[in-house]
Biotite code that builds the C-alpha atoms (Angstrom):
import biotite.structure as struc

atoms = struc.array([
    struc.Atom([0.000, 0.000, 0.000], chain_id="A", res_id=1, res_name="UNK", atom_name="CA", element="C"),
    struc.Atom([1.420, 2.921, -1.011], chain_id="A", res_id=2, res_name="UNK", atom_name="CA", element="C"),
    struc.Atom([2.051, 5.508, 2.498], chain_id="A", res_id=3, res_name="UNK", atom_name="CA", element="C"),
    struc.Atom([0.371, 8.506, 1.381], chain_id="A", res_id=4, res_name="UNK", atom_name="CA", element="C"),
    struc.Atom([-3.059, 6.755, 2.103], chain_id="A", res_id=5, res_name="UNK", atom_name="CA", element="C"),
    struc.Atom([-2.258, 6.260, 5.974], chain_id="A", res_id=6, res_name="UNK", atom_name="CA", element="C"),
    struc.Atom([-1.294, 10.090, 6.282], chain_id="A", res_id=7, res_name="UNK", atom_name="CA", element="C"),
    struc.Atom([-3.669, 11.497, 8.615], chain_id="A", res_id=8, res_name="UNK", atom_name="CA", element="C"),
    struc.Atom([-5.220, 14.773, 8.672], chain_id="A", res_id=9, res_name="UNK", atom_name="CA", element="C"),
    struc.Atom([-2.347, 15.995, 10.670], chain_id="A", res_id=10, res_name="UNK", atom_name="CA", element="C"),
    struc.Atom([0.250, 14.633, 8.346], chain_id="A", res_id=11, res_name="UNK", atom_name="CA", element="C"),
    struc.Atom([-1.500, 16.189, 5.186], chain_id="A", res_id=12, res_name="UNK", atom_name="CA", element="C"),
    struc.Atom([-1.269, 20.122, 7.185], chain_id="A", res_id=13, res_name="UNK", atom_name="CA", element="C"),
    struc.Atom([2.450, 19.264, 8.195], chain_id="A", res_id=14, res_name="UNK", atom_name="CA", element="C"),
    struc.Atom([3.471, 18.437, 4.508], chain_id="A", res_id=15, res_name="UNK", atom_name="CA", element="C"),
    struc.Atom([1.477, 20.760, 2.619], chain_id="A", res_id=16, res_name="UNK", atom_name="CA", element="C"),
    struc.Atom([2.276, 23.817, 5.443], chain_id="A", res_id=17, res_name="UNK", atom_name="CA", element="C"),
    struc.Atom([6.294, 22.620, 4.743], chain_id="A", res_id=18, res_name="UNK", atom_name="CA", element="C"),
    struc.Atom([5.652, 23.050, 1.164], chain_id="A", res_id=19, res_name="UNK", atom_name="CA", element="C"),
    struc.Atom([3.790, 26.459, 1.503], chain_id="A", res_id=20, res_name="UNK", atom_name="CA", element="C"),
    struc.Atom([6.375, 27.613, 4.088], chain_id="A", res_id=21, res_name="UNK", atom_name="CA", element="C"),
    struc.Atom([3.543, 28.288, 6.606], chain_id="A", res_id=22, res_name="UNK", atom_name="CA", element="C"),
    struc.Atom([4.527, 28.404, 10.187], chain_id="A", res_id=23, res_name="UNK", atom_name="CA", element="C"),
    struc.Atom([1.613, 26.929, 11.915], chain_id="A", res_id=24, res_name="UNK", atom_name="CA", element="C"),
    struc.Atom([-0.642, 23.800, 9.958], chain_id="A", res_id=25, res_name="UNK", atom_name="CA", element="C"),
    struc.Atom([-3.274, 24.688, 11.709], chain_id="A", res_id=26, res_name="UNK", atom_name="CA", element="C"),
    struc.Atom([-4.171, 28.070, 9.498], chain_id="A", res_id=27, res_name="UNK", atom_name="CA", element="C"),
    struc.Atom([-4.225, 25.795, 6.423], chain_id="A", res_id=28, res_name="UNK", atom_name="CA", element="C"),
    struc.Atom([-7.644, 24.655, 5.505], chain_id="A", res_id=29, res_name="UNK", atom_name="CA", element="C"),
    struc.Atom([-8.827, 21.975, 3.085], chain_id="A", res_id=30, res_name="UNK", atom_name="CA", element="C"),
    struc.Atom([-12.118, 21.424, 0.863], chain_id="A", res_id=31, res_name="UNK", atom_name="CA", element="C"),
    struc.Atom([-12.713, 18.498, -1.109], chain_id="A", res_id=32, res_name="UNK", atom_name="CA", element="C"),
    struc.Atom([-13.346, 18.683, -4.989], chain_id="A", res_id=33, res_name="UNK", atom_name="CA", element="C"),
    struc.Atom([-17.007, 17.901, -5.920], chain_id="A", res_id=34, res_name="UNK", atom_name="CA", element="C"),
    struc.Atom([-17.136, 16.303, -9.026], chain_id="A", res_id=35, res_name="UNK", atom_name="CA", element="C"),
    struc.Atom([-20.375, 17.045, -10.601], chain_id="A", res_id=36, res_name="UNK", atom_name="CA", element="C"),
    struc.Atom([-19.937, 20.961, -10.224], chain_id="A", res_id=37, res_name="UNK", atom_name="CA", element="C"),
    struc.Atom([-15.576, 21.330, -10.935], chain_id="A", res_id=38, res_name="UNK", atom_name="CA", element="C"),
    struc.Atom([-15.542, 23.098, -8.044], chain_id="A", res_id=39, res_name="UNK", atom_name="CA", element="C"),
    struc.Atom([-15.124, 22.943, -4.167], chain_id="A", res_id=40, res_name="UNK", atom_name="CA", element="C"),
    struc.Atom([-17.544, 21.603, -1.995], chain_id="A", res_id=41, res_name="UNK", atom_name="CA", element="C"),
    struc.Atom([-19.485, 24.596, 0.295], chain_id="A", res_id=42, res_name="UNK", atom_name="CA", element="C"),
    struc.Atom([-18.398, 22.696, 3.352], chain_id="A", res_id=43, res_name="UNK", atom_name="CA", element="C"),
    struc.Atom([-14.861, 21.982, 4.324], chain_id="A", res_id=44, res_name="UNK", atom_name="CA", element="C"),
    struc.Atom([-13.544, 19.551, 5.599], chain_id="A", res_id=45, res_name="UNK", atom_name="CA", element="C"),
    struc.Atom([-13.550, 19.726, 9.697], chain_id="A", res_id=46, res_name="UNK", atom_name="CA", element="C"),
    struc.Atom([-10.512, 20.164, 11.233], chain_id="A", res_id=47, res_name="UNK", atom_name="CA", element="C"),
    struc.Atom([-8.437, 16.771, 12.498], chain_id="A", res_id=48, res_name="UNK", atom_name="CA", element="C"),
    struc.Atom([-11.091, 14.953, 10.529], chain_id="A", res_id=49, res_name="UNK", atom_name="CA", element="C"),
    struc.Atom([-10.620, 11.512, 11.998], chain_id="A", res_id=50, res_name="UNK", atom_name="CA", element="C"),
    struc.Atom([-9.857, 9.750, 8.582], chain_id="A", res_id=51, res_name="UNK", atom_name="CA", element="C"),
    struc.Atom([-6.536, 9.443, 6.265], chain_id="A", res_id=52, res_name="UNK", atom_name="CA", element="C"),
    struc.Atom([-5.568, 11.230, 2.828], chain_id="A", res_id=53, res_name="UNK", atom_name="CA", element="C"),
    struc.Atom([-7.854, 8.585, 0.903], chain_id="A", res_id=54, res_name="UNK", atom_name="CA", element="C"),
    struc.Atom([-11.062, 10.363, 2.870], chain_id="A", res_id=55, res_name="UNK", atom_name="CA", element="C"),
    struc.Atom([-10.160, 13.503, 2.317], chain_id="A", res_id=56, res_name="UNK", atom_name="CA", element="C"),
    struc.Atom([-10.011, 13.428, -1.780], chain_id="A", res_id=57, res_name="UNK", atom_name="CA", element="C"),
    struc.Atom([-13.067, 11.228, -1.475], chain_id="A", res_id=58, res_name="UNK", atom_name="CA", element="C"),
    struc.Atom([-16.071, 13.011, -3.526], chain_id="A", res_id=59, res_name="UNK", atom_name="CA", element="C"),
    struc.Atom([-18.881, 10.130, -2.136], chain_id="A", res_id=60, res_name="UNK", atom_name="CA", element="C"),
    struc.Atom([-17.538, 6.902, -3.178], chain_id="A", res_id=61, res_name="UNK", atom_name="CA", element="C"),
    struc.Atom([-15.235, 8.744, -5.949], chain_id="A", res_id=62, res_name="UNK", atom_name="CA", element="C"),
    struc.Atom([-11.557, 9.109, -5.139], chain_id="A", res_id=63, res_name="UNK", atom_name="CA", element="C"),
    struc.Atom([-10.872, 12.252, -7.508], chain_id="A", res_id=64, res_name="UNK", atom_name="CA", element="C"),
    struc.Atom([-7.361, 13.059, -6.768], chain_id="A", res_id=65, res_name="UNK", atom_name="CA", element="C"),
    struc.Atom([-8.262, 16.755, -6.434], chain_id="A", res_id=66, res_name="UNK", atom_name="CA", element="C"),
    struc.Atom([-8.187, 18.903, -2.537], chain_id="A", res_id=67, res_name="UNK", atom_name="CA", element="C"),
    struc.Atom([-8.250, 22.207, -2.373], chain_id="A", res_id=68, res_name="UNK", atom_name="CA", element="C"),
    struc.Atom([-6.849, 24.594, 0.605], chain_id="A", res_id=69, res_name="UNK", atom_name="CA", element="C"),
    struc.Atom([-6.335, 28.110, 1.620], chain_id="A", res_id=70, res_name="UNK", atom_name="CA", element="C"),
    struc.Atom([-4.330, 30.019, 4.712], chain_id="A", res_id=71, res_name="UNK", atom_name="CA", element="C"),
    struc.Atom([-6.491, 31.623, 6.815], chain_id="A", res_id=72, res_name="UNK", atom_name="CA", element="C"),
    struc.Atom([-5.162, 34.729, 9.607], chain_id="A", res_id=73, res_name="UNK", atom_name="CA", element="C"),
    struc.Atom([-6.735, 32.677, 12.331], chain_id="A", res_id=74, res_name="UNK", atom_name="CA", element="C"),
    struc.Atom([-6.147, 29.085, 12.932], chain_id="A", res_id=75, res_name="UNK", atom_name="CA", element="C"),
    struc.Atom([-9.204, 26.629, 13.175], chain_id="A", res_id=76, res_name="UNK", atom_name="CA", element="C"),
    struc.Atom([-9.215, 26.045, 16.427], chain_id="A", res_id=77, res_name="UNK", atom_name="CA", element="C"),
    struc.Atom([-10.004, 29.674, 16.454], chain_id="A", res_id=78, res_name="UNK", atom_name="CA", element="C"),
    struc.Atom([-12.287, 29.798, 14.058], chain_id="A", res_id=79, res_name="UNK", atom_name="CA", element="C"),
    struc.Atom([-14.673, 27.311, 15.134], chain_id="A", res_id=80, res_name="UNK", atom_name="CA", element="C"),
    struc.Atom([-15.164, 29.353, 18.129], chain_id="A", res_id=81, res_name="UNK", atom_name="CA", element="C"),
    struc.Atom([-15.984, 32.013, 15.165], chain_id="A", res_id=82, res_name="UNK", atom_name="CA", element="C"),
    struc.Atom([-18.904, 32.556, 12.901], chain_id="A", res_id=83, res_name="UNK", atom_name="CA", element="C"),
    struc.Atom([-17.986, 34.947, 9.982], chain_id="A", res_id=84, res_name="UNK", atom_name="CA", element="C"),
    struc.Atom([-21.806, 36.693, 8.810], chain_id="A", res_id=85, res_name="UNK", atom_name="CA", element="C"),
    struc.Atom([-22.246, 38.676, 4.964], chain_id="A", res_id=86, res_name="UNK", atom_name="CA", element="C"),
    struc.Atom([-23.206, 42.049, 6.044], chain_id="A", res_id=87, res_name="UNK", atom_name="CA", element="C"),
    struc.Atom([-24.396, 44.630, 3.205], chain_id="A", res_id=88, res_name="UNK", atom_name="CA", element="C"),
    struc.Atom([-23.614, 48.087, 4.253], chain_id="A", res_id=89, res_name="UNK", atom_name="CA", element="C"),
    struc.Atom([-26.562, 50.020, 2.781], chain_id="A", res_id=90, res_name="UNK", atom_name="CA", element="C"),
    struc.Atom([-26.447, 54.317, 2.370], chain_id="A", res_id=91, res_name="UNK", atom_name="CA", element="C"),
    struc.Atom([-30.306, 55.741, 1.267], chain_id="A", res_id=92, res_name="UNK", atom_name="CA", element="C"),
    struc.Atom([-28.317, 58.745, -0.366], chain_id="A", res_id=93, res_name="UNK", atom_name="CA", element="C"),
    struc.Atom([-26.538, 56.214, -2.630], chain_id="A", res_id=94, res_name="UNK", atom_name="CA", element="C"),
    struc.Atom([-29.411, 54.766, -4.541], chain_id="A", res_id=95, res_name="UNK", atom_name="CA", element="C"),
    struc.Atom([-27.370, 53.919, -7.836], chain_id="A", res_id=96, res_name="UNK", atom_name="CA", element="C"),
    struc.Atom([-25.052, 51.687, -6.663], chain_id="A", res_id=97, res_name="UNK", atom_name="CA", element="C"),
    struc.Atom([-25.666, 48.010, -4.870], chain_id="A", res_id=98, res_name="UNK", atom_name="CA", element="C"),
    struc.Atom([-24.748, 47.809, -1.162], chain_id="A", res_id=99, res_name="UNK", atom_name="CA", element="C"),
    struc.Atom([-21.200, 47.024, 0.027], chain_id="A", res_id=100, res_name="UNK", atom_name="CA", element="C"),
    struc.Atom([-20.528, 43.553, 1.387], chain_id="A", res_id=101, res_name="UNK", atom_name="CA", element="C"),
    struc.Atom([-18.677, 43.165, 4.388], chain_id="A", res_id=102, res_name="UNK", atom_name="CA", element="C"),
    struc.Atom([-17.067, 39.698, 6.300], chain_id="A", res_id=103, res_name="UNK", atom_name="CA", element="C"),
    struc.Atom([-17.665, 40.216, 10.227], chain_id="A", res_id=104, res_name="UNK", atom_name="CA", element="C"),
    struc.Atom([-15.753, 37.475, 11.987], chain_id="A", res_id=105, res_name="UNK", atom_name="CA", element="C"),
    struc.Atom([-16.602, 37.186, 16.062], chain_id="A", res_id=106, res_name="UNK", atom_name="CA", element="C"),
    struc.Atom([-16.473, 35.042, 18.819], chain_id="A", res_id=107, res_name="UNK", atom_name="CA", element="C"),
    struc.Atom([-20.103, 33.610, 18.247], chain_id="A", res_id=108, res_name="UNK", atom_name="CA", element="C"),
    struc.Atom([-21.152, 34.452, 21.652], chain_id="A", res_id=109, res_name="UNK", atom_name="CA", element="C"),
    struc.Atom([-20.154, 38.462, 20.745], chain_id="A", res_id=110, res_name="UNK", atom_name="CA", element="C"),
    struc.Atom([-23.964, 40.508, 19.855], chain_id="A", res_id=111, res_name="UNK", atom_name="CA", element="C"),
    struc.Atom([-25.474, 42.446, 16.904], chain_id="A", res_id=112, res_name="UNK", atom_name="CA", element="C"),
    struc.Atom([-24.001, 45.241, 18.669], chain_id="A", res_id=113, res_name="UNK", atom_name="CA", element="C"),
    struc.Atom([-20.661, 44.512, 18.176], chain_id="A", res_id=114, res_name="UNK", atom_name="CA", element="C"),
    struc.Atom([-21.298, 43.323, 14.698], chain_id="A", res_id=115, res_name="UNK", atom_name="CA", element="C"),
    struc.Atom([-22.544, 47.123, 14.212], chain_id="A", res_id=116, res_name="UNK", atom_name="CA", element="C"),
    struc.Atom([-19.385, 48.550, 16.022], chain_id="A", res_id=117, res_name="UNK", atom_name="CA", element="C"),
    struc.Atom([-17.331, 46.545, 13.634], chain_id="A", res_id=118, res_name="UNK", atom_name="CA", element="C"),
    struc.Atom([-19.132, 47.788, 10.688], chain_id="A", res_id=119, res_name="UNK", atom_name="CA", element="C"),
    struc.Atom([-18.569, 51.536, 11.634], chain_id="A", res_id=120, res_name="UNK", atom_name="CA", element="C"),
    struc.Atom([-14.652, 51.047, 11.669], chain_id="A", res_id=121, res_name="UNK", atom_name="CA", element="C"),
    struc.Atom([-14.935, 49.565, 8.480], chain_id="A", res_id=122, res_name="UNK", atom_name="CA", element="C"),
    struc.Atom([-16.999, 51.880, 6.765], chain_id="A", res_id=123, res_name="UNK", atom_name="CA", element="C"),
    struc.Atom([-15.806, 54.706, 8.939], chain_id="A", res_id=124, res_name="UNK", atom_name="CA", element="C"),
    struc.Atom([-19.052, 56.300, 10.209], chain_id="A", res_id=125, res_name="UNK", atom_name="CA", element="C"),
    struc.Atom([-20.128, 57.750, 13.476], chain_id="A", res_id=126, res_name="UNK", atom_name="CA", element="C"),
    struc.Atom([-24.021, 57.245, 12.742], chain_id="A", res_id=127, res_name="UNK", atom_name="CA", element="C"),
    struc.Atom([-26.315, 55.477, 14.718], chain_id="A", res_id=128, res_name="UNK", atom_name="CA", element="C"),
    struc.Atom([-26.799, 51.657, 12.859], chain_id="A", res_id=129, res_name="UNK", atom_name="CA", element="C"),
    struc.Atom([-28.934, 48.875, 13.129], chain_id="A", res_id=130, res_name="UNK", atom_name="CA", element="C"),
    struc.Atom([-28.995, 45.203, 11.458], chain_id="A", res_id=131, res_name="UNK", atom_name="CA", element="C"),
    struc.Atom([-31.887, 43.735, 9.472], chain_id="A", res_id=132, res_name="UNK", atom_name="CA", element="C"),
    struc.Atom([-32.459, 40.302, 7.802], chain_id="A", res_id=133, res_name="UNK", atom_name="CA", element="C"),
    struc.Atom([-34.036, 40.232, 4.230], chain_id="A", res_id=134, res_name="UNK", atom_name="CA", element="C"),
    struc.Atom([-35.830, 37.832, 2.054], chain_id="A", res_id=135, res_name="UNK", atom_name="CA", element="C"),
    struc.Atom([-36.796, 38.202, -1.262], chain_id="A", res_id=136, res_name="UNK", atom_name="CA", element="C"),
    struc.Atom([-36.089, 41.783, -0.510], chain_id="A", res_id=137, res_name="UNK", atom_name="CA", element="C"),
    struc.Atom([-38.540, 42.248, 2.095], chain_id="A", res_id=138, res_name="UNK", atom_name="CA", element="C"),
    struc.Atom([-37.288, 43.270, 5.551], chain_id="A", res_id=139, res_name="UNK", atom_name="CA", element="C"),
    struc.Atom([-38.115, 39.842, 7.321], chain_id="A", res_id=140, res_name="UNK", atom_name="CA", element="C"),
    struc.Atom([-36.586, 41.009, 11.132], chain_id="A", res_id=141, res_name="UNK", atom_name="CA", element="C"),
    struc.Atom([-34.792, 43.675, 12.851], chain_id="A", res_id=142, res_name="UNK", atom_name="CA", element="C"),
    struc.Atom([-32.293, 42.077, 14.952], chain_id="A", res_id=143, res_name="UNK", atom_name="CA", element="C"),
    struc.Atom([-32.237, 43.714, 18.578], chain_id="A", res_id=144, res_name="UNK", atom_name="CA", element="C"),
    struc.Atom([-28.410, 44.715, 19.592], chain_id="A", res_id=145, res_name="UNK", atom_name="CA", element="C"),
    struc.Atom([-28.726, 42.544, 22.491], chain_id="A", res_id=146, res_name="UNK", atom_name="CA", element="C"),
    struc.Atom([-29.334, 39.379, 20.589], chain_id="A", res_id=147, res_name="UNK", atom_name="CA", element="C"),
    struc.Atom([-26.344, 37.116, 20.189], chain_id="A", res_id=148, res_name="UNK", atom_name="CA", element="C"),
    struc.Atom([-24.859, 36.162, 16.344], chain_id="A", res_id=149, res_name="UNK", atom_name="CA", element="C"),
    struc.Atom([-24.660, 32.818, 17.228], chain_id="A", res_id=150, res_name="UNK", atom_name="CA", element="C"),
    struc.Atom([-28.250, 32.307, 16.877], chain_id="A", res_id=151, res_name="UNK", atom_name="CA", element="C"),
    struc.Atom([-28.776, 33.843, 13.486], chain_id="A", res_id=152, res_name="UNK", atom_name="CA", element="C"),
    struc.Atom([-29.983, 32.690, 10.145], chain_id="A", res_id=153, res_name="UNK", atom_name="CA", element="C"),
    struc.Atom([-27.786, 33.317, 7.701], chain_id="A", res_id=154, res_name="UNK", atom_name="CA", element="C"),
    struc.Atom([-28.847, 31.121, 4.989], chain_id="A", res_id=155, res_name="UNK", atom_name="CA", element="C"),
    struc.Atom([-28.384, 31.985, 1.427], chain_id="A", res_id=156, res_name="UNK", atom_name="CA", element="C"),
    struc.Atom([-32.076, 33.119, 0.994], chain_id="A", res_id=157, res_name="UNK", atom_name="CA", element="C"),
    struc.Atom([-31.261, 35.791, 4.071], chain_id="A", res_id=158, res_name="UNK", atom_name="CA", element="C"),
    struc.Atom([-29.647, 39.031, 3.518], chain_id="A", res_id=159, res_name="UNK", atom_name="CA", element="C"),
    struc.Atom([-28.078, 40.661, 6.268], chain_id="A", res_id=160, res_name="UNK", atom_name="CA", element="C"),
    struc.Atom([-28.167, 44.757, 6.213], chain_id="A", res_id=161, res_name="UNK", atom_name="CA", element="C"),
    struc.Atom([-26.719, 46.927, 8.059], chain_id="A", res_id=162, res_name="UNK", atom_name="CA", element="C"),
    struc.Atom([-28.285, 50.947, 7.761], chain_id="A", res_id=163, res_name="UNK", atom_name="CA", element="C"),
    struc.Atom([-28.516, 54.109, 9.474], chain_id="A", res_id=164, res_name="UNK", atom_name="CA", element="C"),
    struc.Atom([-31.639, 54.934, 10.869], chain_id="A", res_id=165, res_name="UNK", atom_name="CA", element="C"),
    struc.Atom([-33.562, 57.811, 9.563], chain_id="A", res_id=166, res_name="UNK", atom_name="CA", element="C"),
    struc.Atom([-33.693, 60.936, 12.202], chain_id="A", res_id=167, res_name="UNK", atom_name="CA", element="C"),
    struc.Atom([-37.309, 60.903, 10.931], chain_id="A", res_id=168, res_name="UNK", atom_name="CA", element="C"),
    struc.Atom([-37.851, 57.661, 12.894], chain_id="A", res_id=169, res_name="UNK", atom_name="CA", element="C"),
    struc.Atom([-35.488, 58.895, 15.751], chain_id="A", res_id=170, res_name="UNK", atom_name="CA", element="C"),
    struc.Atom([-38.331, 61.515, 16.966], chain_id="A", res_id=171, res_name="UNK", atom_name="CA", element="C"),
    struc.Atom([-41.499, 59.523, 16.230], chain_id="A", res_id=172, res_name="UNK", atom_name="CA", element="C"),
    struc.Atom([-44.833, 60.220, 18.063], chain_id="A", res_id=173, res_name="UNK", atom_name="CA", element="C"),
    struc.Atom([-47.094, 57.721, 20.405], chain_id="A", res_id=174, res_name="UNK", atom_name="CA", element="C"),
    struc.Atom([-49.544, 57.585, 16.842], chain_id="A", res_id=175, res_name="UNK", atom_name="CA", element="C"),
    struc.Atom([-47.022, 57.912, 14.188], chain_id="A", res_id=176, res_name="UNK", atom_name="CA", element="C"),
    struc.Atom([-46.266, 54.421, 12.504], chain_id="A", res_id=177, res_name="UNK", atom_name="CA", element="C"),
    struc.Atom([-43.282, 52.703, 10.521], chain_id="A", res_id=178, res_name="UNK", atom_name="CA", element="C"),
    struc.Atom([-44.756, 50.943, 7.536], chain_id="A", res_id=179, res_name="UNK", atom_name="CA", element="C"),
    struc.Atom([-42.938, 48.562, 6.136], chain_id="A", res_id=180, res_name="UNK", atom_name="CA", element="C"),
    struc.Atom([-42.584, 49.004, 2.116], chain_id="A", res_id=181, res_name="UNK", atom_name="CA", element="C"),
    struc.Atom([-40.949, 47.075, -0.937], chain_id="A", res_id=182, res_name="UNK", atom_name="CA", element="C"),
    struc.Atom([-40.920, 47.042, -4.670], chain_id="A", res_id=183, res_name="UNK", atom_name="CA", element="C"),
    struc.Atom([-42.422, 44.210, -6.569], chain_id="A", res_id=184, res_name="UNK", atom_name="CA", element="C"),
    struc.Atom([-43.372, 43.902, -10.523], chain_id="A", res_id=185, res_name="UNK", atom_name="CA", element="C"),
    struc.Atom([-45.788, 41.662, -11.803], chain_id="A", res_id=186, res_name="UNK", atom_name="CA", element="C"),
    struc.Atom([-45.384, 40.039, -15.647], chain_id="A", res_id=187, res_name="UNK", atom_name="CA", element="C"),
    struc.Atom([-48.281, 42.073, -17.357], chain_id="A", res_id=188, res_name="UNK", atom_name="CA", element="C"),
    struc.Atom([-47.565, 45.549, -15.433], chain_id="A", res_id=189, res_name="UNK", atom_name="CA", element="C"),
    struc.Atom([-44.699, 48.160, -17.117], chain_id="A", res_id=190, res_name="UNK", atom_name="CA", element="C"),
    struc.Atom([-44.140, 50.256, -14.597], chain_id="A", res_id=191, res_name="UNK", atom_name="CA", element="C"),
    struc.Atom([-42.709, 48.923, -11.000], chain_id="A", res_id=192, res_name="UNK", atom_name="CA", element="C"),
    struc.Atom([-45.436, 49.172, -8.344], chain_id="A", res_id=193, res_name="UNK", atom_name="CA", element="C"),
    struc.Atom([-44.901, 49.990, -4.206], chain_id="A", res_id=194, res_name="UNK", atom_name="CA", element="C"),
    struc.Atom([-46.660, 47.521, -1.785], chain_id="A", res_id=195, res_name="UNK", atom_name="CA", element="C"),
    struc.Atom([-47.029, 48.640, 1.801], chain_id="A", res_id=196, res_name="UNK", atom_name="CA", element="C"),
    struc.Atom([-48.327, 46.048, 4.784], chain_id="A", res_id=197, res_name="UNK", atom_name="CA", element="C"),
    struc.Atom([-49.669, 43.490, 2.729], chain_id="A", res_id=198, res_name="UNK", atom_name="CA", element="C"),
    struc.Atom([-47.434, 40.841, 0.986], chain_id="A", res_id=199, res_name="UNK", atom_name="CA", element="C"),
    struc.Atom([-49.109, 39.443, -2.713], chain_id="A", res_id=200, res_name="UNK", atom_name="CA", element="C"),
    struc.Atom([-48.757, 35.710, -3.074], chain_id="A", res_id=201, res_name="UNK", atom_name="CA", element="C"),
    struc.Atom([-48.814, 34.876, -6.408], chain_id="A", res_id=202, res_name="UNK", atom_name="CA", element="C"),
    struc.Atom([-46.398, 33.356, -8.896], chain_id="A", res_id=203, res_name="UNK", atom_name="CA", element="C"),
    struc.Atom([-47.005, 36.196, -11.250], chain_id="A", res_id=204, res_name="UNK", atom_name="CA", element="C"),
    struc.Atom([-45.411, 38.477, -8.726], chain_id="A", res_id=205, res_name="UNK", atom_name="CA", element="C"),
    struc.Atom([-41.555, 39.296, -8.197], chain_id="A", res_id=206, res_name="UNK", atom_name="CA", element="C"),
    struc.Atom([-39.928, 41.806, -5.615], chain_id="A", res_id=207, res_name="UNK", atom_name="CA", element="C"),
    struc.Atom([-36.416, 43.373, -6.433], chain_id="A", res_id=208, res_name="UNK", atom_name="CA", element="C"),
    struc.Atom([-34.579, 46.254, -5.047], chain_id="A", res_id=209, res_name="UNK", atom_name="CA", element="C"),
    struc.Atom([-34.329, 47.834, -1.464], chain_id="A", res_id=210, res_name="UNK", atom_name="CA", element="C"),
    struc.Atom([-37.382, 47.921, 0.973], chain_id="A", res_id=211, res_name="UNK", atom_name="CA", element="C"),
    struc.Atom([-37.100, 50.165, 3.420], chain_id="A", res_id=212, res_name="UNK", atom_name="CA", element="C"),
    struc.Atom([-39.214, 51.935, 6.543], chain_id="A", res_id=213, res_name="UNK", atom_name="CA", element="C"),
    struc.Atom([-41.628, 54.818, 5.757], chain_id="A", res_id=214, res_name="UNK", atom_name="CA", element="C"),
    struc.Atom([-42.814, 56.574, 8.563], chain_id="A", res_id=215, res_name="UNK", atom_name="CA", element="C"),
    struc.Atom([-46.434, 58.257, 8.667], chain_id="A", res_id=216, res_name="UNK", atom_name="CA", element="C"),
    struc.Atom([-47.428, 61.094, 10.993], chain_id="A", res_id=217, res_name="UNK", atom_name="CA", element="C"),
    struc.Atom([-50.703, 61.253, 12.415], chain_id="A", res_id=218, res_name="UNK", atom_name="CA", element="C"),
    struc.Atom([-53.515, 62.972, 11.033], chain_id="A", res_id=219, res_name="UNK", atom_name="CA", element="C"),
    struc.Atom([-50.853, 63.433, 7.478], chain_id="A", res_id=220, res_name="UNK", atom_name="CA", element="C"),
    struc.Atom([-52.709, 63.095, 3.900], chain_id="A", res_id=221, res_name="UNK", atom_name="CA", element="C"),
    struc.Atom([-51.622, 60.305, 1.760], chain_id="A", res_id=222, res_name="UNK", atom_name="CA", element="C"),
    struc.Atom([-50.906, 63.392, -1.171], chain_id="A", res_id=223, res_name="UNK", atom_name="CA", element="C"),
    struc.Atom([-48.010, 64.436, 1.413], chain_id="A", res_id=224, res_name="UNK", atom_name="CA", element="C"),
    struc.Atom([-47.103, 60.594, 1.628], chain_id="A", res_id=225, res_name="UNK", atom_name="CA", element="C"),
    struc.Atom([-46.539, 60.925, -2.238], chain_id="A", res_id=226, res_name="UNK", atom_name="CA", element="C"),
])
């Protein structure tokens, strides 16, 4: 049998970190090859998988040949005390171009609150932010900055967005309301169309673009709305 297949994971870091000239084995991560789609699996492989070098090319019963890796800044044992979320940095005055995306590593027991401090270094801004979730560009939840990162969904059909809040909603009344609006299309209509409140389930319908938060005043006229 040849020795290569009895490497462990271990082995594998030490060699290919001795090839790479990296100092510590544990910053190198590895991803099998999947087959079908030429490209790397969305999962890597977990660190000191309990298997040898045979495993870790393995595509399902398929021994490919192929492994791909990359050197992180922080080693895995690090990381897996880590959770990296997407954040989209979005500016209302910018309405042309398509929101930033930003990588927010933390400890996964670290808030929404210090996801938001992060994003103000990064973007280098002073103003008062706060995090939503999206789907299908509807605003789906705004996360408190209490809550904890660990805890949230960030699947690929959820957007996370980080924004300033609007001074208008900073001094809102007792009867003033935030309404919730977002842009949808359907196929016969030309023109794009504003829903407020009231989501449209139908297959002819499709929502793009940014919703946002529109705040009414009492007793105001829906012409001053417009």
């Amino acid at each position: 049998m040849n020795r290569s297949k009895l490497h462990t994971y271990d082995d594998v870091a030490d060699r290919v970190a001795e090839r790479l000239d990296v100092a510590d084995p544990s910053k190198i991560r590895f991803t099998r090859h999947n087959y079908y789609l030429k490209k790397p699996e969305s999962n890597p492989i977990q660190y000191r998988f309990e298997g040898h070098l045979p495993d870790m090319l393995r595509h399902y019963i398929q021994d490919y040949g192929i492994m791909y890796y990359e050197v992180l800044n922080t080693s895995l044992p690090e990381l897996q005390h880590m959770k990296t979320l997407r954040v989209a940095f979005y500016d209302a005055t910018i309405t042309k171009e398509e929101p930033a995306i930003h990588n927010i590593s933390l400890p996964k027991q670290s808030t929404v609150g210090d996801v938001l401090t992060e994003i103000k270094k990064t973007v280098k801004t002073d103003a008062e932010l706060r995090l939503l979730q999206l789907r299908s560009h509807m605003i789906y939840k705004v996360l408190t900055p209490a809550a904890t990162i660990e805890g949230i969904d960030d699947k690929y059909w959820t957007l996370l967005r980080a924004e300033k809040i609007p001074e208008e909603e900073k001094d809102m009344g007792t009867r003033d309301r935030r309404i919730h609006v977002y842009h949808f299309t359907r196929e016969a209509d030309i023109i794009s169309s504003f829903l407020l409140i009231i989501p449209i389930h139908s297959q002819d319908v499709q929502n793009f673009g940014q919703p946002f938060f529109l705040v009414i005043r009492v007793n105001e006229t829906l012409a001053a709305v417009n």
